[in-house]
C-alpha positions as CSV (number, residue, x, y, z in Angstrom):
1,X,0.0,0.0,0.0
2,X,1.0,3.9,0.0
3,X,1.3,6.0,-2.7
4,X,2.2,5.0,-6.4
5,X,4.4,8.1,-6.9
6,X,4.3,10.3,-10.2
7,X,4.2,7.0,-12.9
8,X,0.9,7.3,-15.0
9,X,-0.9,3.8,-14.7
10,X,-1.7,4.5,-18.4
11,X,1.6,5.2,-20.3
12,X,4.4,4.6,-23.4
13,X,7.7,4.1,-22.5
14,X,10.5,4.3,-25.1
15,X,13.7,3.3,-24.1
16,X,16.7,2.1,-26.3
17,X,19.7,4.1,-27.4
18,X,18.4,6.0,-30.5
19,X,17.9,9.7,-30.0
20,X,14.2,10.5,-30.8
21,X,10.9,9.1,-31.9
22,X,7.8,10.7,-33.6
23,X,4.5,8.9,-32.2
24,X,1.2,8.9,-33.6
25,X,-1.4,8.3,-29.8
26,X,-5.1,7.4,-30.5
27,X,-6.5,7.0,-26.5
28,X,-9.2,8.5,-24.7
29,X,-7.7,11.8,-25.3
30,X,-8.3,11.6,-29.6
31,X,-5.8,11.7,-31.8
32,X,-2.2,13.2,-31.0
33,X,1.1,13.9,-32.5
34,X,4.1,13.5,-29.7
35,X,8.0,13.9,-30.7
36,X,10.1,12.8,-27.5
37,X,13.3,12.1,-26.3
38,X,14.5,8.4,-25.7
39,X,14.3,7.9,-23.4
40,X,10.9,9.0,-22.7
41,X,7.3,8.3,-20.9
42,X,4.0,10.0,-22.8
43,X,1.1,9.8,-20.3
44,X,-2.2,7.8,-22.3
45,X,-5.3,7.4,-21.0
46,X,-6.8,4.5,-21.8
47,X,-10.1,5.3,-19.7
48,X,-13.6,4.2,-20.5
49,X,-13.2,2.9,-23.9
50,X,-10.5,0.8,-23.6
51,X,-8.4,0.9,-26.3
52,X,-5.1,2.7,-27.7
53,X,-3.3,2.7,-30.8
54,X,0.0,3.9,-30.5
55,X,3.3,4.3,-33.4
56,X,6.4,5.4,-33.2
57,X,9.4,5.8,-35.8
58,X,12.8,6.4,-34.8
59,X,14.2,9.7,-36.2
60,X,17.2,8.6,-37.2
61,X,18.7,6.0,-38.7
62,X,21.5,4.4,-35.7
63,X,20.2,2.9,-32.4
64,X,17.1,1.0,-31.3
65,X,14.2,1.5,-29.8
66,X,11.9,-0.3,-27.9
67,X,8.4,0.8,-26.8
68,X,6.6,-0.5,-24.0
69,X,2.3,0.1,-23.3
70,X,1.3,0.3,-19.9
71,X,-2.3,-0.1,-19.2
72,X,-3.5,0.4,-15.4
73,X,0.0,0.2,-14.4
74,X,0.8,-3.5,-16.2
75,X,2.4,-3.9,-19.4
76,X,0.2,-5.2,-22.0
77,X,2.5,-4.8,-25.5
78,X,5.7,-4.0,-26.4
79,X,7.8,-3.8,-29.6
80,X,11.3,-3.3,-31.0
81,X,13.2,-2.0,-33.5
82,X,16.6,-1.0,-35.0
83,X,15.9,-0.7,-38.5
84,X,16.6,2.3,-39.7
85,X,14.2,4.7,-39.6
86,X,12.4,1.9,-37.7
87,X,8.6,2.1,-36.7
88,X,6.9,0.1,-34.4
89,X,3.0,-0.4,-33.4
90,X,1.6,-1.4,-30.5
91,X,-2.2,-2.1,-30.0
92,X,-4.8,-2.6,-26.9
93,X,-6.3,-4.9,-26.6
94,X,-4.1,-7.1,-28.6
């Protein structure tokens, strides 16, 4: 018990050694553009409809990437790449 700290439940985490990542978010929130840092979190929120769409392409063409979808705090898809220019997708429910 006690307090969770500052984690969203409902996140994307992009870790990996490439530099940055454009991501395309479709949550409870609509539709969204994010560019981030890797690494990186972008708070979702998966909410009442449950379901997210989520892809992200590296923006370069060294390194990999790896995302990882966290719905109500457990990880329900993840996905790798080190292609170049790599994208990867990641849906909820699988």
């Amino acid at each position: 018990m006690g307090n969770s700290g500052p984690t969203p439940e409902d996140r994307l985490v992009l870790t990996g050694d490439a530099s940055k990542a454009s991501c395309s978010i479709l949550d409870d929130n609509n539709e969204r553009s994010v560019d981030t840092a890797i690494p990186g979190t972008i708070k979702m929120n998966v909410g009442s409809f449950s379901i997210a769409s989520v892809g992200c392409q590296k923006a370069g063409a060294q390194g990999m990437m790896t995302l990882q979808l966290y719905v109500n705090g457990n990880l329900e898809a993840s996905g790798t790449t080190s292609a170049r220019y790599g994208l990867v997708n990641l849906t909820y429910p699988k």
